[in-house]
Each structure stands twice: as structure tokens, then as C-alpha cells.
N, C-alpha and C positions, 0 to 999 in steps of 0.2 A: 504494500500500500504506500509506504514512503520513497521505495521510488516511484509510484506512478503521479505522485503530488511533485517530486522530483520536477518528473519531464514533465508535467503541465507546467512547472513556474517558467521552466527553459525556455519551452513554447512560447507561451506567452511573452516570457522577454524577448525572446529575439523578433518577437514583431513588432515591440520598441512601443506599446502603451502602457500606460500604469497597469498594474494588476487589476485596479476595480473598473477598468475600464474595459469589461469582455466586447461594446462595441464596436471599438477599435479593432477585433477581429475583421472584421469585414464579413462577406460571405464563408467565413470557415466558421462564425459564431455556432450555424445553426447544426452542425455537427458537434460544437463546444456543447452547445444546451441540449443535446440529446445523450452527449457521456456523462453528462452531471446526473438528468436522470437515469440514464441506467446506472450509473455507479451509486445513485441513493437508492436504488433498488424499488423504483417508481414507475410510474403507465401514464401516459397521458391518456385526456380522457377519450373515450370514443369520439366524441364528437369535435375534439381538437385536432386541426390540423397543420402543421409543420409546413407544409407546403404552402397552403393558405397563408400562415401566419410571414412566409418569405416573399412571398407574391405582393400584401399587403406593405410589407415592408422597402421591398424594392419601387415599390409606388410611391409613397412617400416621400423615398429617397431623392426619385427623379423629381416630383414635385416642388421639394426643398430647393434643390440646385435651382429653378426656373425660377421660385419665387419665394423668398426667403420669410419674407413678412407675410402670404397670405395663407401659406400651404400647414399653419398653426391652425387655422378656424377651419379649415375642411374635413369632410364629415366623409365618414366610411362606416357603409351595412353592410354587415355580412349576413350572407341567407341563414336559416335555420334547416332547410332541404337540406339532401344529400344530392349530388354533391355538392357539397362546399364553395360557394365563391361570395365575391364582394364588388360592392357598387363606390365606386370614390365619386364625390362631389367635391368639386371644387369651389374656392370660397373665392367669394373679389376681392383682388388687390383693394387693401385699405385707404392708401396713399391714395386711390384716384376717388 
């Protein structure tokens, strides 16, 4: 177990963020938060999805970069169906 805490601090350091900053992963997070669950010996629940929750994420993302001050107030549903997806609304630039 203490080397496996070992090579996570490695990891993480040598991709040069703080330690409490798992976002700073980038797209390797979503691998980071599924060994955390499994190594707590955890399930997500049925009705969560990882893929959703990246998809959602990388939307955002793109948003952010385009508009930094409005893409705070925008709104995201995600369905309760199966499968899984989400509706982003975007919010109006403030400033105009």
C-alpha cells in the first residue's frame, strides 16, 4: 500500500501541480477518480456516469476558454432516461 501512495505522489508530481490540485491532471483525472474509488473499495452508483460526467466536463471547459465571465451562469440538465446525456444552455455574456 505504501508504495502504491509512493507512485501516486510521483505521478502527480511530475505533472508539476500541487497535490490538492487533482484538476491539474487534465484528462488523466478521470482515471485518477476511478482508482481512488476502487482502491476505497467503492461503486459508483448505477445511475452515474463517468463518461457523462467527462463529456459534461469537457463542455464546460470549451465554454470557459470562449467566455470566461459568462460560461459561470450557464445551466446544464442532464436526462434522468437511460441513456444518459445533457442539454448545456448557455448564458449571455454579462458585459453586453
Amino acid at each position: 500500500m505504501l508504495e502504491e501512495i509512493a507512485k501516486e505522489r510521483k505521478l502527480r508530481e511530475s505533472l508539476n501541480p500541487s497535490l490538492s490540485w487533482s484538476h491539474e491532471l487534465g484528462d488523466r483525472q478521470w482515471e485518477y477518480y476511478k482508482s481512488l474509488v476502487k482502491d476505497a473499495k467503492l461503486q459508483f452508483p448505477p445511475s452515474f456516469s463517468v463518461t457523462l460526467l467527462n463529456r459534461v466536463y469537457d463542455k464546460t471547459k470549451e465554454r470557459r476558454s470562449q467566455n470566461a465571465r459568462a460560461y459561470k451562469n450557464d445551466m446544464i440538465f442532464i436526462s434522468e432516461g437511460e441513456p444518459k446525456s445533457f442539454r448545456y444552455v448557455e448564458s449571455p455574456d454579462p458585459t453586453n
